[in-house]
PABALO-447369 format. One line per field, with one value per residue (C-alpha): residue number from 1; chain; x, y, z. Coordinates in nm, 2 decimals. Layout:
<sites>
nr = [NUM_...]
kette = [A_...]
X = [X_...]
Y = [Y_...]
Z = [Z_...]
</sites>
This chain:
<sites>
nr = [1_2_3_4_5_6_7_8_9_10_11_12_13_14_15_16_17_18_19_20_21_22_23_24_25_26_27_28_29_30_31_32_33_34_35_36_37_38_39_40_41_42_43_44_45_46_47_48_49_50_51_52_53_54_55_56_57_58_59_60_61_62_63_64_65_66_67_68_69_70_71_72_73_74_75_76_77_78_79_80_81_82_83_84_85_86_87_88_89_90_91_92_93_94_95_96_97_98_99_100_101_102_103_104_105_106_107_108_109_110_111_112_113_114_115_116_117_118_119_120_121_122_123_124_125_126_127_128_129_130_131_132_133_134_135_136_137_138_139_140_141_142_143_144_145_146_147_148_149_150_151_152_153_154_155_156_157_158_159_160_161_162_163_164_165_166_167_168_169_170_171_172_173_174_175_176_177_178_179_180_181_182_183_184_185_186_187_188_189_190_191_192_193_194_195_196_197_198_199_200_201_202_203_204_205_206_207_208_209_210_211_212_213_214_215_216_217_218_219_220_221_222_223_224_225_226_227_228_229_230_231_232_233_234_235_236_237_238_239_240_241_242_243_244_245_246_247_248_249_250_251_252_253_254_255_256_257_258_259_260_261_262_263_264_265_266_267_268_269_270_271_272_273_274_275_276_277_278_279_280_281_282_283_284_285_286_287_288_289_290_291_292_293_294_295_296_297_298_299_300_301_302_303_304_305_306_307_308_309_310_311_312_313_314_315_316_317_318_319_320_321_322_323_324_325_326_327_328_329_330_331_332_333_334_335_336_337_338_339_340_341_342_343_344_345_346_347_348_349_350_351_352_353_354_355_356_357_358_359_360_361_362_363_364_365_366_367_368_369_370_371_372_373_374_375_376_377_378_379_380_381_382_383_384_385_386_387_388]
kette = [A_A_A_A_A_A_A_A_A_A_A_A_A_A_A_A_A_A_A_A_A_A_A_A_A_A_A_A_A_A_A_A_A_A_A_A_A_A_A_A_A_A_A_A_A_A_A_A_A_A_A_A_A_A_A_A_A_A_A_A_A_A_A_A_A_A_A_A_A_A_A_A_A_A_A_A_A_A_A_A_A_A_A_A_A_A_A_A_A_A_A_A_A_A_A_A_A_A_A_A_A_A_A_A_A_A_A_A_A_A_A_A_A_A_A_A_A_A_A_A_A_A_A_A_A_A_A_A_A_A_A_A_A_A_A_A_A_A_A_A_A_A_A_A_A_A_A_A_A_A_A_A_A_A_A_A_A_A_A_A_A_A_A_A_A_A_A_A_A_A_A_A_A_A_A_A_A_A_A_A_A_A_A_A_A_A_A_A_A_A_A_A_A_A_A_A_A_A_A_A_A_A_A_A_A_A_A_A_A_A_A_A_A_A_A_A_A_A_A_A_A_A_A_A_A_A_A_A_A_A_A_A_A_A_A_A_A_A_A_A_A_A_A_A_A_A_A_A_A_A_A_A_A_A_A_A_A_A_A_A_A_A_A_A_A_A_A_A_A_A_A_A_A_A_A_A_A_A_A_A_A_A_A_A_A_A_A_A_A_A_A_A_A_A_A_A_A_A_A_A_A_A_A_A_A_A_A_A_A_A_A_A_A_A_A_A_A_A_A_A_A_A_A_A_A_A_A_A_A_A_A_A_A_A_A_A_A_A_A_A_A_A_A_A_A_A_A_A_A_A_A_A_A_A_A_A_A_A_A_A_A_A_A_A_A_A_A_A_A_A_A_A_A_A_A_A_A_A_A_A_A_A_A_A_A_A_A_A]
X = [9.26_9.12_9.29_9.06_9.11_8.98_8.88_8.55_8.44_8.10_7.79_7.86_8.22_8.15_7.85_8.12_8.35_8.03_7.84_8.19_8.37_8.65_8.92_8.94_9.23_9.16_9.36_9.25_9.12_8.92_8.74_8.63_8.51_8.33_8.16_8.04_8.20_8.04_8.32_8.60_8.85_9.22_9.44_9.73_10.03_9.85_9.82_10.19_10.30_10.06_10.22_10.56_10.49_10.34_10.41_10.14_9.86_9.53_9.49_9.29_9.22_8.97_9.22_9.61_9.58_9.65_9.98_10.11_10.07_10.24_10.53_10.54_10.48_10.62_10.89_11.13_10.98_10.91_10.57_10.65_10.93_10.61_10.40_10.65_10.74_10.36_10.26_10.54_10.47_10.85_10.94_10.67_10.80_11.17_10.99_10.86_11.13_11.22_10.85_10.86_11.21_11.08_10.85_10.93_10.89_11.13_11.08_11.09_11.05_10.76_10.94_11.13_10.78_10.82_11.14_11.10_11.21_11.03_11.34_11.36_10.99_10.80_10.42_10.22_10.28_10.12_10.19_10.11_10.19_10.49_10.28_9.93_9.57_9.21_9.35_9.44_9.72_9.68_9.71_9.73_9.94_9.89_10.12_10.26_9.90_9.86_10.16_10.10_9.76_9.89_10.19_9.95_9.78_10.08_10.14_10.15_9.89_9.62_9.71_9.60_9.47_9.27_9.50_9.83_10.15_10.19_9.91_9.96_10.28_10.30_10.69_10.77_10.60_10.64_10.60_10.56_10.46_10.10_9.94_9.69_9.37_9.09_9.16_9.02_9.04_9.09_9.02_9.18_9.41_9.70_9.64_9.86_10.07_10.12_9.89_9.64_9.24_9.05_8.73_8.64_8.74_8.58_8.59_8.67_8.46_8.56_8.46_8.74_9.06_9.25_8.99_9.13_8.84_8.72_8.34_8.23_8.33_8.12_8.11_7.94_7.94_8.07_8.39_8.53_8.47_8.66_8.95_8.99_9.23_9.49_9.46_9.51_9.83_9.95_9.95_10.08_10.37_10.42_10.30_10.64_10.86_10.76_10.65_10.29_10.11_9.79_9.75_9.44_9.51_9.38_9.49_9.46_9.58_9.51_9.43_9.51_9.36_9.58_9.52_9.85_9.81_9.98_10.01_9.94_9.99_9.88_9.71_9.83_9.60_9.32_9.05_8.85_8.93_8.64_8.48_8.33_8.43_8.47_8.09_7.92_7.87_7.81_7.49_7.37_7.45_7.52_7.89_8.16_8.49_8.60_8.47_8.63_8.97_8.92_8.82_9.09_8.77_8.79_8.48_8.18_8.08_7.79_7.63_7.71_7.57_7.26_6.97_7.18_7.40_7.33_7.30_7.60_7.70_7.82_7.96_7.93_8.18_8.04_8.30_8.24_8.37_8.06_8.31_8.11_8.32_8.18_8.12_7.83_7.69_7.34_7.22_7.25_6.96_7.01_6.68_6.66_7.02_6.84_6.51_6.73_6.85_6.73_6.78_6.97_7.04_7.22_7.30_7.55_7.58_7.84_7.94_8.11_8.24_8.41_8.50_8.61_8.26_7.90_7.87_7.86_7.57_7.54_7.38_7.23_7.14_7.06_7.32_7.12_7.09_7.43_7.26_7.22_7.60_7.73_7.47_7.63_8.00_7.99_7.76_7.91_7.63_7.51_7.15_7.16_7.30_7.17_7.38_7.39]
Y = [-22.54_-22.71_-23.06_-23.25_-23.53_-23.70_-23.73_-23.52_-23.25_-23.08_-23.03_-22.68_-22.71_-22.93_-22.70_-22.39_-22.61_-22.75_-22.39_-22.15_-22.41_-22.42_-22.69_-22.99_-23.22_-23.57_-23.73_-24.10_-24.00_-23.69_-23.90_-24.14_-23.86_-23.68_-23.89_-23.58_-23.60_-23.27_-23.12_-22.98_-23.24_-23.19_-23.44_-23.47_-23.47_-23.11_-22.99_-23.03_-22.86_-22.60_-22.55_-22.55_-22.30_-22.07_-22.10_-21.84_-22.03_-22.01_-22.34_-22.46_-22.79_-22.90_-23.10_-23.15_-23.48_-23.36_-23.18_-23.55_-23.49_-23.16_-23.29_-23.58_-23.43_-23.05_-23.15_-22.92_-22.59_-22.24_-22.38_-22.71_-22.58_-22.28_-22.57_-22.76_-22.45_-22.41_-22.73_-22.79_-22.57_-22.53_-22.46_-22.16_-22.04_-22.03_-21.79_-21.52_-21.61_-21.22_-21.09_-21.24_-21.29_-21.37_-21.63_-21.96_-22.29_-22.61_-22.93_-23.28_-23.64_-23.84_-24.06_-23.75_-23.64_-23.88_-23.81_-23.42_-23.28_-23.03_-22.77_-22.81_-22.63_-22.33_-22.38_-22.26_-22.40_-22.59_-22.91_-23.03_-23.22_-23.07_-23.15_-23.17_-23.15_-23.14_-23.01_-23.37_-23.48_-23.06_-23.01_-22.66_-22.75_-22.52_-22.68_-23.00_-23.23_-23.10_-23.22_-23.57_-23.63_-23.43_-23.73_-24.01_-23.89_-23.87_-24.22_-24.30_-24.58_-24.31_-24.12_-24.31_-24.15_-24.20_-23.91_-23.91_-23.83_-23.49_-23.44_-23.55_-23.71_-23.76_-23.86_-23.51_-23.25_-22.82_-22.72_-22.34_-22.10_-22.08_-21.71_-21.53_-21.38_-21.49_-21.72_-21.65_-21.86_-21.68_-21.79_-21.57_-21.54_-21.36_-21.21_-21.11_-20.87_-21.07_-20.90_-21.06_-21.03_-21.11_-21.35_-21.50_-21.44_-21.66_-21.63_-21.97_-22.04_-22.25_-22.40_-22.34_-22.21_-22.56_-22.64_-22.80_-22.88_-22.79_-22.71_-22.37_-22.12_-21.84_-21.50_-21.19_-20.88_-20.72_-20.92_-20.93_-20.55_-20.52_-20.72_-20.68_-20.40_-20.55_-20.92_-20.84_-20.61_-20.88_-21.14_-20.97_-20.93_-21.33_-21.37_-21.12_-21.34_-21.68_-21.45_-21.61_-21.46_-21.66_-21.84_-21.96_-22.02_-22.07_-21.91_-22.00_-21.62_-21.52_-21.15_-21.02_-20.77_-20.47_-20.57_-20.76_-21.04_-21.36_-21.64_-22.00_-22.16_-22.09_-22.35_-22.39_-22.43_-22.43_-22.25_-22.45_-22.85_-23.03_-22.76_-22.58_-22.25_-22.21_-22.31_-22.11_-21.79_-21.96_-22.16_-21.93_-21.58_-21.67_-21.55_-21.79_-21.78_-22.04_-21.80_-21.50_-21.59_-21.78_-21.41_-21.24_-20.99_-20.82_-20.92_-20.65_-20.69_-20.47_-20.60_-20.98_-20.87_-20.68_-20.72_-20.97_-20.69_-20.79_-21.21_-21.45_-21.76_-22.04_-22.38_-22.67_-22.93_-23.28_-23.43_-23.77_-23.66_-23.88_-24.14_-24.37_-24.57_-24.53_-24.94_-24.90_-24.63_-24.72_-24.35_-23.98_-23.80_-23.51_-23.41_-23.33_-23.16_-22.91_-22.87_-22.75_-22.43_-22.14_-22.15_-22.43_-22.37_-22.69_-23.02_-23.21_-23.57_-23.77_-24.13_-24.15_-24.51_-24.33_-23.99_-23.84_-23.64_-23.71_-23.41_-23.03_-22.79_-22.46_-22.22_-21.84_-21.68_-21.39_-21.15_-21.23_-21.56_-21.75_-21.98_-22.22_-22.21_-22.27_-22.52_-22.72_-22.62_-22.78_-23.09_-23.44_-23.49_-23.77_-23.69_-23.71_-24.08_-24.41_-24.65_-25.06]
Z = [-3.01_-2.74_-2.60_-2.40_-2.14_-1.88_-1.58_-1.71_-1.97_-1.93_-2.19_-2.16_-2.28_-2.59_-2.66_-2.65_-2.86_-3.09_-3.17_-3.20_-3.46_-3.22_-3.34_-3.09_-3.11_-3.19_-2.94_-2.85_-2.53_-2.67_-2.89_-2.66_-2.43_-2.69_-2.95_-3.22_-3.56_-3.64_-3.44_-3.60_-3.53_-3.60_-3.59_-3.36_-3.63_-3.80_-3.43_-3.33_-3.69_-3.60_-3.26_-3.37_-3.64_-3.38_-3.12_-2.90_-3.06_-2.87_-2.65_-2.40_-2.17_-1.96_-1.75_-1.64_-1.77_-2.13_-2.04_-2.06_-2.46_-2.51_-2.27_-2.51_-2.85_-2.74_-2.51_-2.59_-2.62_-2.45_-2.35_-2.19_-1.95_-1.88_-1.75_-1.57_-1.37_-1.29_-1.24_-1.01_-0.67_-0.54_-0.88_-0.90_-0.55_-0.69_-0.98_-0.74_-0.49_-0.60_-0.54_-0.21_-0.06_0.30_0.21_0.40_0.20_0.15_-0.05_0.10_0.01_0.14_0.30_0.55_0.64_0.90_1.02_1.02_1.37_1.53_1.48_1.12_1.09_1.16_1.30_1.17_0.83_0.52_0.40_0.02_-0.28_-0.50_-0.79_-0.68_-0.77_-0.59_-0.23_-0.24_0.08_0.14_0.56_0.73_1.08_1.31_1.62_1.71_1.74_1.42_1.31_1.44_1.28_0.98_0.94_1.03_0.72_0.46_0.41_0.03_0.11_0.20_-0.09_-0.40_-0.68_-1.04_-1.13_-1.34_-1.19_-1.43_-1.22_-0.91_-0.75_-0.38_-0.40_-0.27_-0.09_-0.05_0.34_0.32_0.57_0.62_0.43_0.66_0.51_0.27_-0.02_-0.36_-0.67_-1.00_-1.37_-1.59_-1.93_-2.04_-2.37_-2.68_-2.49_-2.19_-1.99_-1.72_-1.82_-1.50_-1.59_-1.27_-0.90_-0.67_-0.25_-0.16_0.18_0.45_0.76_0.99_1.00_0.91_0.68_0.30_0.13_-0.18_-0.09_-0.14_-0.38_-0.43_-0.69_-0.73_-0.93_-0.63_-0.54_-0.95_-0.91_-0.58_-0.67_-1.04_-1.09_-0.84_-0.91_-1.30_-1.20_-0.96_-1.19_-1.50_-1.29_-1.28_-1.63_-1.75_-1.53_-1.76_-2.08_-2.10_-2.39_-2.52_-2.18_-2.00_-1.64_-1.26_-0.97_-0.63_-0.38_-0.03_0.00_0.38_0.60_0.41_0.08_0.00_-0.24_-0.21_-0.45_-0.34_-0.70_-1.06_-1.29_-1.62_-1.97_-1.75_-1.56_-1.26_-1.28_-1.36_-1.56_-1.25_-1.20_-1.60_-1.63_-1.39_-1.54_-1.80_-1.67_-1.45_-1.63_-1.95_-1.96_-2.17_-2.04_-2.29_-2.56_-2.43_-2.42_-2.75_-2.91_-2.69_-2.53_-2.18_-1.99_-1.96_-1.59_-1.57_-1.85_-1.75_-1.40_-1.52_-1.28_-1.14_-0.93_-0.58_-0.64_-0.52_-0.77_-0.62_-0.75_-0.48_-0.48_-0.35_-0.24_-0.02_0.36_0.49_0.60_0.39_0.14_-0.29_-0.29_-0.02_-0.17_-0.33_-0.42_-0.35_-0.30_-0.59_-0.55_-0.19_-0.26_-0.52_-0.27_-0.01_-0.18_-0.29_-0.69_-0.81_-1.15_-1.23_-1.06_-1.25_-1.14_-1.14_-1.03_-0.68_-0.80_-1.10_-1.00_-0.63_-0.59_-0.64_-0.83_-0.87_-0.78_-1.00_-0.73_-0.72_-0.40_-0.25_-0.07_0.21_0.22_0.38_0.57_0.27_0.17_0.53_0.59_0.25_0.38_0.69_0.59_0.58_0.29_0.52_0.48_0.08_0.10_0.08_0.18_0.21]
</sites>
């Protein structure tokens, strides 16, 4: 079943939904976002039977908004306390406290942020939302400057939000020592036997070394093939400890110079927010990650990747760092976005009034070809706006 919310659900997902018959739950919201009757709907009071008879049912949503409903409709089962151990960051460091007994990280109100003495921390460390979404209120502090700026920042004033609390609460933060080495984002599933089927790993690019954003992430036939075998082991290992069988879910790791994985946090019920990193195999190569966990099937990467082996897919987050506030916005130049890369496959617009980015670009380059991805990493997207 698939549970659908806002803030946004893509063409490609209600196509998935549309041309597969997958049952979609006909919550208010769901039917507001997607006006098709030809769906097959299923209404809320048959979907919560359903769930309670079995439990390891197949379901999927596009957004942490809808964990709301199965808090409120399936409070009180195996599946809700899985979520709210995910969702919640220093409860999913208290899980693999036992994986990783050294690992630094305390929990503390918004209001202590600004009373934290310099004793009571390590530097380097990273600051974040308990409960959090969209690298939103995320800071890496590297020393006491840092530190300053970092607090000038965390007041809940600056850290308004069109998303719900379940999604993201700034009442309490997780400081946690900061995890060398390259950070990777993972969509993936646990299937019938609780095991870990890999169906996306993305490198997630930045511009510097306290860089947050959520700009640049990029795949290739080459890094799912490099990682695959350990990432799948690793995270079947985190899976046993919360028994997640029939569970789509998004991973966020850094991998170090030795190989050692790390976890940062794990996304439940859901790939890439916003339907990005779920989508783009599927618009540029043709791979559904919605249908393959649906059918419980093990990717086939060389045929996915055929004649495709040496390209680099990459989905382009547009968020507004221009400085320019959304009500003095007139336009962005979409157009001139697409003409400065090499093969856009897909730019999906969005309203910067209604949603925190412009849009999402869908992108296939050559090996070869950086320049283009660190030219859109490091851009304040200045020269696509038209302002008042």
């Amino acid at each position: 079943m698939f549970l659908i919310d806002k803030p946004f659900v893509s063409d490609f997902l209600i196509d998935t939904i549309r041309n597969n018959n997958f049952k979609i739950i006909a919550t208010k919201v769901a039917k507001e976002l997607v006006q098709d009757d030809s769906l097959q709907w299923i209404e809320e009071d048959e979907a919560i039977v359903l769930l309670k008879k079995n439990p390891q049912i197949s379901i999927y949503s596009n957004s942490e908004n809808a964990l709301a409903w199965i808090d409120q409709n399936y409070g009180e089962s195996e599946l809700s306390n899985q979520l709210k151990i995910l969702k919640n960051k220093v409860k999913f460091r208290e899980l693999i406290k036992g994986l990783f007994p050294d690992f630094y990280f305390k929990q503390i109100s918004i209001e202590e942020i600004q009373r934290l003495s310099d004793d009571e921390i390590r530097f380097p460390f990273v600051i974040k939302p308990a409960v959090g979404f969209f690298s939103i209120g995320v800071h890496i502090v590297e020393n006491e400057k840092d530190w300053i700026n970092a607090k000038s920042e965390l007041q809940p004033e600056k850290l308004k939000s069109i998303f719900p609390e379940n999604v993201l609460n700034t009442s309490h933060f997780i400081i946690e020592e900061f995890i060398q080495g390259e950070e990777y984002a993972i969509d993936y599933y646990y299937d019938n036997n609780g095991d870990a089927v890999l169906l996306n790993v993305l490198h997630h690019l930045f511009s510097s070394g306290t860089d947050t954003s959520d700009r640049v992430y990029s795949t290739s036939k080459e890094i799912i093939k490099k990682y695959k075998i350990e990432l799948e082991s690793f995270l079947s290992k985190i899976g046993a400890a919360l028994n997640l069988k029939n569970f789509p879910a998004h991973a966020e790791v850094r991998i170090d110079k030795d190989g050692k994985i790390i976890p940062i946090e794990i996304n439940p019920l859901r790939f890439g927010g916003f339907c990005t990193t779920a989508d783009l195999l599927g618009v540029t190569l043709g791979f559904n990650e919605y249908k393959c966990f649906f059918e419980n099937t093990k990717p086939d990467w060389d045929t996915i990747f055929k004649g495709k082996e040496t390209k680099i897919f990459s989905v382009i987050i547009l968020d507004n760092n221009s400085g320019i506030i959304p009500s003095d916005i007139v336009k962005f130049k979409y157009l001139d976005l697409a003409n400065d890369f090499e093969k856009p496959v897909l730019i999906r617009e969005l309203d910067i009034n209604k949603y925190p980015v412009f849009g999402f670009a869908f992108i296939e380059s050559a090996a070869s070809n950086k320049k283009e991805l660190s030219d859109i990493l490091t851009s304040d997207l200045r020269k696509y706006i038209v302002s008042k």
